[in-house]
NUTOR-413584 format. One line per field, with one value per residue: z, x, y of N, C-alpha, C in turn; residue number from 1. Coordinates in pm, 1 decimal. Atoms other than C-alpha are relative to their C-alpha. Example, Ala and Ser with C-alpha at 12.3 -4.5 7.8 and 13.67 -1.06 7.14 Angstrom:
% NUTOR-413584
n.Z <- (0.0 / -6.0)
n.X <- (89.0 / -82.0)
n.Y <- (-119.0 / -119.0)
ca.Z <- (780.0 / 714.0)
ca.X <- (1230.0 / 1367.0)
ca.Y <- (-450.0 / -106.0)
c.Z <- (0.0 / 73.0)
c.X <- (90.0 / -77.0)
c.Y <- (120.0 / 109.0)
num <- (1 / 2)
//
This chain:
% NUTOR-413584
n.Z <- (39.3 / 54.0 / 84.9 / 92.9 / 13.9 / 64.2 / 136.8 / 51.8 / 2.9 / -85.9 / -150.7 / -77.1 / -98.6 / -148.4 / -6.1 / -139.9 / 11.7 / -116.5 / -53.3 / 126.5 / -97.7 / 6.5 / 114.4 / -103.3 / 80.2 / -99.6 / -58.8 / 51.9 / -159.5 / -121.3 / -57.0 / -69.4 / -86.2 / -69.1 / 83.5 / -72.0 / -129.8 / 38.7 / 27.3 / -91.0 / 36.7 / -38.8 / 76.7 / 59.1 / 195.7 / 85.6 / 111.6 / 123.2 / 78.5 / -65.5 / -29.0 / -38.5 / -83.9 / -33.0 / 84.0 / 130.9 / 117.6 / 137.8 / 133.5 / 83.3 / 114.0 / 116.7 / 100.7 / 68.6 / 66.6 / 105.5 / 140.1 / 109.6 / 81.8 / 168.7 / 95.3 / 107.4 / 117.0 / -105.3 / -74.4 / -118.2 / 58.6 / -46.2 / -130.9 / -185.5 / 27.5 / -58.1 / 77.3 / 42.3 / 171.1 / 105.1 / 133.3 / 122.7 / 109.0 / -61.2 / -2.7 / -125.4 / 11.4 / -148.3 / -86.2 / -139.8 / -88.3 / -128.7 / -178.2 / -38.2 / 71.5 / 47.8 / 177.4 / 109.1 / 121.9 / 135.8 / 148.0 / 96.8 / -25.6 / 18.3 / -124.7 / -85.1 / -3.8 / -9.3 / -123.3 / -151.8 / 6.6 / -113.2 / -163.3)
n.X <- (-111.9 / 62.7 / 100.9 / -183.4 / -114.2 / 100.8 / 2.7 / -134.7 / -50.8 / -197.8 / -43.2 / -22.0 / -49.2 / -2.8 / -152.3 / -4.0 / -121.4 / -60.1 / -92.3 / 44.5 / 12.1 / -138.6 / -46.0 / -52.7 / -3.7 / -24.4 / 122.8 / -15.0 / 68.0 / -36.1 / 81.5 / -103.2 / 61.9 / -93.1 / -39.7 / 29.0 / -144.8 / -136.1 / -68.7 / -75.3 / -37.4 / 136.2 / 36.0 / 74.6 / -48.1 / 113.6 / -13.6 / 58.6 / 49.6 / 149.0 / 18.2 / 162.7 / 107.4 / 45.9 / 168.0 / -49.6 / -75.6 / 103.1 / 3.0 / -124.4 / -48.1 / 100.9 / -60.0 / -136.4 / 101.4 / 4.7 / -34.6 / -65.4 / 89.5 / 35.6 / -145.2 / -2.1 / 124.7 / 165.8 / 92.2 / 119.8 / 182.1 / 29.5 / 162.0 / -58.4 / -110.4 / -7.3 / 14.4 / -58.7 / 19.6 / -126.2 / 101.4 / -111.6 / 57.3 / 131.0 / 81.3 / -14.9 / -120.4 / -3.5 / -9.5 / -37.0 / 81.6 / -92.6 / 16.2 / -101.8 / -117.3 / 125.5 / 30.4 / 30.0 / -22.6 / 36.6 / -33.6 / -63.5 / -126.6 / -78.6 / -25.7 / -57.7 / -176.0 / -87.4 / -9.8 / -59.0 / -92.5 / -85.3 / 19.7)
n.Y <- (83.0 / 112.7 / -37.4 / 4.5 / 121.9 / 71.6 / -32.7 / 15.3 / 110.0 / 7.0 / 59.6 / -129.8 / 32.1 / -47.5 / 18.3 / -84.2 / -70.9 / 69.0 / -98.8 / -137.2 / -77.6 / 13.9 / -45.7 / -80.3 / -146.6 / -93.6 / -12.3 / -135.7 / -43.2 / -12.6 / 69.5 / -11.0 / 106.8 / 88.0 / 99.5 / 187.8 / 36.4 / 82.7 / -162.4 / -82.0 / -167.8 / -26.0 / -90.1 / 27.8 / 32.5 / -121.9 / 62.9 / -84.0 / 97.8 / 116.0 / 113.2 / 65.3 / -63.5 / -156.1 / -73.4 / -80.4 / 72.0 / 8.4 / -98.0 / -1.0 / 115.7 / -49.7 / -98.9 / 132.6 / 49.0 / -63.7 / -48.9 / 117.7 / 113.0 / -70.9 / -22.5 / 110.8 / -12.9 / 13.4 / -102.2 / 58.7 / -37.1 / -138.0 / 44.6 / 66.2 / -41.8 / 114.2 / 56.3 / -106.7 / 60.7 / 18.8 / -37.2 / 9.5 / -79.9 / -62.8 / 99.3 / 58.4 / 115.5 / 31.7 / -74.5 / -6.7 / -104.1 / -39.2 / 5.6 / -7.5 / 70.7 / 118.0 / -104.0 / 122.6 / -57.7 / 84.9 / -45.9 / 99.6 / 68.2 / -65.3 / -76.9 / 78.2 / -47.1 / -107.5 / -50.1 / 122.4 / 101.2 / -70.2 / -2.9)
ca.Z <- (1250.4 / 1210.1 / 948.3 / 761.6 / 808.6 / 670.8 / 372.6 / 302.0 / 389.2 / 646.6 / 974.4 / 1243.6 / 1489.5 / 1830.3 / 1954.1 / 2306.9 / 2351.6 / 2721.0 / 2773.4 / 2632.3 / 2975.8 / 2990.6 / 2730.3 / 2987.0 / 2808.9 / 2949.1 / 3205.7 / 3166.6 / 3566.5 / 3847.6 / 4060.6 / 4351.5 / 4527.7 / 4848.9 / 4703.0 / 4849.3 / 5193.1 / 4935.8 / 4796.9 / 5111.9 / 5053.0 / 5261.9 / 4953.6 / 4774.5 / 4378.4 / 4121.6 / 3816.3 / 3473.7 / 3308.5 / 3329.4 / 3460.0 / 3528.2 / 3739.3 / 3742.4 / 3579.4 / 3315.4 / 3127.1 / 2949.4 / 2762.2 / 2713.6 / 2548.8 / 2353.5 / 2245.3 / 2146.3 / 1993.8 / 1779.2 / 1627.2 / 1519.7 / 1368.3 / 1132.0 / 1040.9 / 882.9 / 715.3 / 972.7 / 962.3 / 1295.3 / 1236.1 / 1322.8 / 1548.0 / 1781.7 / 1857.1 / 1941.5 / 1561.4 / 1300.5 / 874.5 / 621.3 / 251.5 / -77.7 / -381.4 / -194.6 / -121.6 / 211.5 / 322.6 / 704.7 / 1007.2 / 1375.1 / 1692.9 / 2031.7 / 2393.7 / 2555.4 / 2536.3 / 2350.7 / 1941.9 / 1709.8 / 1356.8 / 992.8 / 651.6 / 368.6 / 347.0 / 255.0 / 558.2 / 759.4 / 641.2 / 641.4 / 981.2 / 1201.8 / 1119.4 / 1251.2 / 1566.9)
ca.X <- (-4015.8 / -4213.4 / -4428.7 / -4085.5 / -3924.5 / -4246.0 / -4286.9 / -3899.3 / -3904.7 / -3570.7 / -3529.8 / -3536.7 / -3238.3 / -3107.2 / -2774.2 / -2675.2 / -2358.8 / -2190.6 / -1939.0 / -2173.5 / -2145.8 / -1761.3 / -1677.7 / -1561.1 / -1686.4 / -1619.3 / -1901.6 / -2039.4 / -2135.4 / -1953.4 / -1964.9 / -1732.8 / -1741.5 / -1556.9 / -1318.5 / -1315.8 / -1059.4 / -809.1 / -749.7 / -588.8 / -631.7 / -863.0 / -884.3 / -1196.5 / -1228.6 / -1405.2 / -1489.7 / -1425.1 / -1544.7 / -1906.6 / -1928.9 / -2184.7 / -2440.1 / -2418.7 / -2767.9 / -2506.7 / -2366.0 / -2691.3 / -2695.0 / -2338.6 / -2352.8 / -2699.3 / -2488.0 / -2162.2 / -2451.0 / -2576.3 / -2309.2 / -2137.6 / -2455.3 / -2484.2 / -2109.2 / -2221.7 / -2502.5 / -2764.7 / -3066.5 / -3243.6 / -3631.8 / -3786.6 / -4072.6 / -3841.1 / -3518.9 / -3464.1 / -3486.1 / -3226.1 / -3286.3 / -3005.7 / -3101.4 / -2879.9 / -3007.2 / -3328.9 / -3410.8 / -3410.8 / -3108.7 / -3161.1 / -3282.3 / -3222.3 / -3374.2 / -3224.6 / -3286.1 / -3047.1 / -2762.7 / -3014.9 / -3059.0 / -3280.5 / -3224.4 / -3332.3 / -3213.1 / -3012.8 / -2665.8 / -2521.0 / -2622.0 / -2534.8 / -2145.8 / -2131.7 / -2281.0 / -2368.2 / -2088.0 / -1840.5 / -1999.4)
ca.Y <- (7254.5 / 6939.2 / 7065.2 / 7156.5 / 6842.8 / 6665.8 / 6817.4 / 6748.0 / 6417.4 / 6480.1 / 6246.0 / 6490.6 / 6406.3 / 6515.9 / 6603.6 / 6779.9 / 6973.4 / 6824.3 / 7116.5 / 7429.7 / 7600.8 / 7543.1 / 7789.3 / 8067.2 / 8372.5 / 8667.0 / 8743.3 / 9137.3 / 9211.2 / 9234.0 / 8941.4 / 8832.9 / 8498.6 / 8349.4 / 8127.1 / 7710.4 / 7626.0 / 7450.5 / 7813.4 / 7909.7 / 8244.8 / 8466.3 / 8725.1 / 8734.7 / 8635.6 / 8886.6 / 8639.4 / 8741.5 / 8445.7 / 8251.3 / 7937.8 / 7650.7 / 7738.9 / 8141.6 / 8262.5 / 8452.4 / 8117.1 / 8007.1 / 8333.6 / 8369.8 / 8009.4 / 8122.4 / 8421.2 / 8187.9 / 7986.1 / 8220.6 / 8362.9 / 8039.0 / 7909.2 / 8224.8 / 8232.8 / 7854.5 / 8052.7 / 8026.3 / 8234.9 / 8293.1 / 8292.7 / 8632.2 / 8427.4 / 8240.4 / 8330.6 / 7951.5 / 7839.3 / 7872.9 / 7794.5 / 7740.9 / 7819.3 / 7743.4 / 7928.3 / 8027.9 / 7655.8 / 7499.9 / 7293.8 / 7239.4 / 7338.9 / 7368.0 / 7434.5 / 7510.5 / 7438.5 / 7545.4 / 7270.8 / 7077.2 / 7084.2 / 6890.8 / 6935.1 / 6832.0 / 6873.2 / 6753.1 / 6557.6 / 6891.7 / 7068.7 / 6793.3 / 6824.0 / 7167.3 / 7260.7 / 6933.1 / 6738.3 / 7070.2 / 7108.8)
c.Z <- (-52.7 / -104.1 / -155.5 / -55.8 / -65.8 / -134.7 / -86.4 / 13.9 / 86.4 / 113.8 / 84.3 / 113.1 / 82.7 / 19.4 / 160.0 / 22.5 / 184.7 / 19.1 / -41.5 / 135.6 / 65.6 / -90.2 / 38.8 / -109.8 / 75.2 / 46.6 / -4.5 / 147.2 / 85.6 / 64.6 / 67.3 / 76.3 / 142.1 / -42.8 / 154.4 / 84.3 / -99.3 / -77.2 / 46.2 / 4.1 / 77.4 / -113.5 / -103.0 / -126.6 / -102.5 / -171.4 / -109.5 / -118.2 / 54.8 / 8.5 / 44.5 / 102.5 / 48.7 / -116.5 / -123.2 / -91.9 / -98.1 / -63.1 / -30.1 / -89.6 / -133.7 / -106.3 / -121.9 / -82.9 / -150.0 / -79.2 / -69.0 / -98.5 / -132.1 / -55.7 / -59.1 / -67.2 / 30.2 / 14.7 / 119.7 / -41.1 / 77.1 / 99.7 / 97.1 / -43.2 / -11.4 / -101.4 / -110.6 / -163.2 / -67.7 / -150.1 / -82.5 / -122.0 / 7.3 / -15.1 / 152.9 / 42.5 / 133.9 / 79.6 / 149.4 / 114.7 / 137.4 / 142.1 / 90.7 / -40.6 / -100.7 / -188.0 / -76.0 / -125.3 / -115.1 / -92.4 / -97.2 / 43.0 / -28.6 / 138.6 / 152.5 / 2.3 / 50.9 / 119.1 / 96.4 / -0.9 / 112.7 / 123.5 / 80.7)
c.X <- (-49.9 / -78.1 / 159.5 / 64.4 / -99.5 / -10.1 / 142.4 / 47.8 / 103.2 / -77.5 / 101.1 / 117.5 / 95.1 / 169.4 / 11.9 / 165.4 / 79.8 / 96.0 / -85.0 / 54.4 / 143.2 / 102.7 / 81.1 / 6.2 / -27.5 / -161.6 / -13.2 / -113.3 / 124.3 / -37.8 / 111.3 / -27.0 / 134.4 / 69.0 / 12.9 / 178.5 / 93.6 / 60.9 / 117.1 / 39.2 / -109.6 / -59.6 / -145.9 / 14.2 / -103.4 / 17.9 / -3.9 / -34.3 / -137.4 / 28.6 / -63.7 / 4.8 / 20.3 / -102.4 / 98.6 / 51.3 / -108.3 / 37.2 / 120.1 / 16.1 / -130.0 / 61.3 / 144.9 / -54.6 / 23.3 / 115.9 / 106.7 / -66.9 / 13.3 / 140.1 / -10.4 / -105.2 / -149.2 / -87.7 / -59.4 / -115.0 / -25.0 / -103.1 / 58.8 / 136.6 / 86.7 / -0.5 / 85.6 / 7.7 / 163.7 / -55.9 / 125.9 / -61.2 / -153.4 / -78.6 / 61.4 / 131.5 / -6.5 / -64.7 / 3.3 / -30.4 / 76.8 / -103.4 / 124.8 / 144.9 / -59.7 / 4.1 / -74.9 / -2.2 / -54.0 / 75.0 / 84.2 / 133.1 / 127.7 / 14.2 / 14.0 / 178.4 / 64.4 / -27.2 / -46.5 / 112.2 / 178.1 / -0.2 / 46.6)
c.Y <- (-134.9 / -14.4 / -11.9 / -154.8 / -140.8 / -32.6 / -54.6 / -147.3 / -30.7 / -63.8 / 93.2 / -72.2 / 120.4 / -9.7 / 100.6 / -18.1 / -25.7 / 87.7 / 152.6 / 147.8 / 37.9 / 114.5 / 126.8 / 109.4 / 99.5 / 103.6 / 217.9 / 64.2 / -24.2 / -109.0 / -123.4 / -143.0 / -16.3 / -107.0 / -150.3 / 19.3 / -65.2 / 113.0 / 37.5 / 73.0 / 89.3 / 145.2 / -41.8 / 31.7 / 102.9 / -111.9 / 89.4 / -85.5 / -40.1 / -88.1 / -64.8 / 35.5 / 141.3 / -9.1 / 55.8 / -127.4 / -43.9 / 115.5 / 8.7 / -127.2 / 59.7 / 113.1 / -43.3 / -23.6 / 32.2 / 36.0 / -71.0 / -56.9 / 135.8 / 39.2 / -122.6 / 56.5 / 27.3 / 111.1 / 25.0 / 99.4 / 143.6 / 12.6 / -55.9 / -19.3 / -167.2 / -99.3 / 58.7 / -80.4 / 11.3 / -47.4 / -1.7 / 13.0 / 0.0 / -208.8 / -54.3 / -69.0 / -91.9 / 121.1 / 10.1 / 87.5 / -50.4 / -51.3 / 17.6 / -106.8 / -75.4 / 20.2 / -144.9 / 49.8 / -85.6 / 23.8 / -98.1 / -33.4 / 138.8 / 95.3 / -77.1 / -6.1 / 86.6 / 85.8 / -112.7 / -35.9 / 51.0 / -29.0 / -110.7)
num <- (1 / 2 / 3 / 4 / 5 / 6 / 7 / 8 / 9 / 10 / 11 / 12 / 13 / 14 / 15 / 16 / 17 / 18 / 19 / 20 / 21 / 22 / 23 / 24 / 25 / 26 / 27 / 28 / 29 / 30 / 31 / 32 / 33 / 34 / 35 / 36 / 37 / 38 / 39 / 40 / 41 / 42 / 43 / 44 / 45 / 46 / 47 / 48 / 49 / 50 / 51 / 52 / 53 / 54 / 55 / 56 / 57 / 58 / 59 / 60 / 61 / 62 / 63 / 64 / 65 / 66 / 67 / 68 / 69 / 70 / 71 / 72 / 73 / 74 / 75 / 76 / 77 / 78 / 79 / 80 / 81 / 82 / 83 / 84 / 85 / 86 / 87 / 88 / 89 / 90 / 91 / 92 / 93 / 94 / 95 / 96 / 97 / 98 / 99 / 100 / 101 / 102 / 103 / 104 / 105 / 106 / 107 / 108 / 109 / 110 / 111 / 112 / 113 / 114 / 115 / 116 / 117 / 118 / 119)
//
């Protein structure tokens, strides 16, 4: 990415997503908790959503993720799933890399409109 953003001249900046884990996508396991004394219910709960801190919401947001970034166009690289290009008549435009909620990105003022600026 830095090599990229060199050559192009782009100021690489940073952005982090503060609800990513919030998104309550529907969880694909089985998986039952005791619900909290202000319940006041002694029936137990079978989630059908993820939510922070179960092991299943990172990937359900990575999967969210993904397939918002390539409905703006987004390639993801074929070396790390964790990196994703944007190309306008086979020329570069931007690009963006993941950490979980995490994203640093480069590119031009066009792919700053048409996919940071959404998000």
């Amino acid at each position: 990415m830095f090599l990229l953003t060199s050559i192009h001249q782009w100021k690489i900046n940073s952005m982090d997503i503060r609800a990513a884990f919030l998104q309550g996508k529907p969880i694909e396991r089985d998986v039952y908790l005791k619900p909290p004394k202000e319940a006041r219910t002694k029936k137990i709960w079978k989630l059908n959503l993820t939510v922070y801190g179960l092991c299943d919401a990172p990937r359900a947001w990575y999967l969210s993720m993904m397939e918002e970034l390539i409905k703006t166009g987004g390639m993801r690289s074929k070396y790390d799933n964790a990196i994703f290009y944007w190309h306008q008549d086979n020329i570069l435009q931007g690009i963006l890399s993941s950490h979980i909620d995490d994203f640093c990105w480069a590119g031009t003022e066009l792919f700053k409109e048409n996919v940071i600026n959404p998000i």
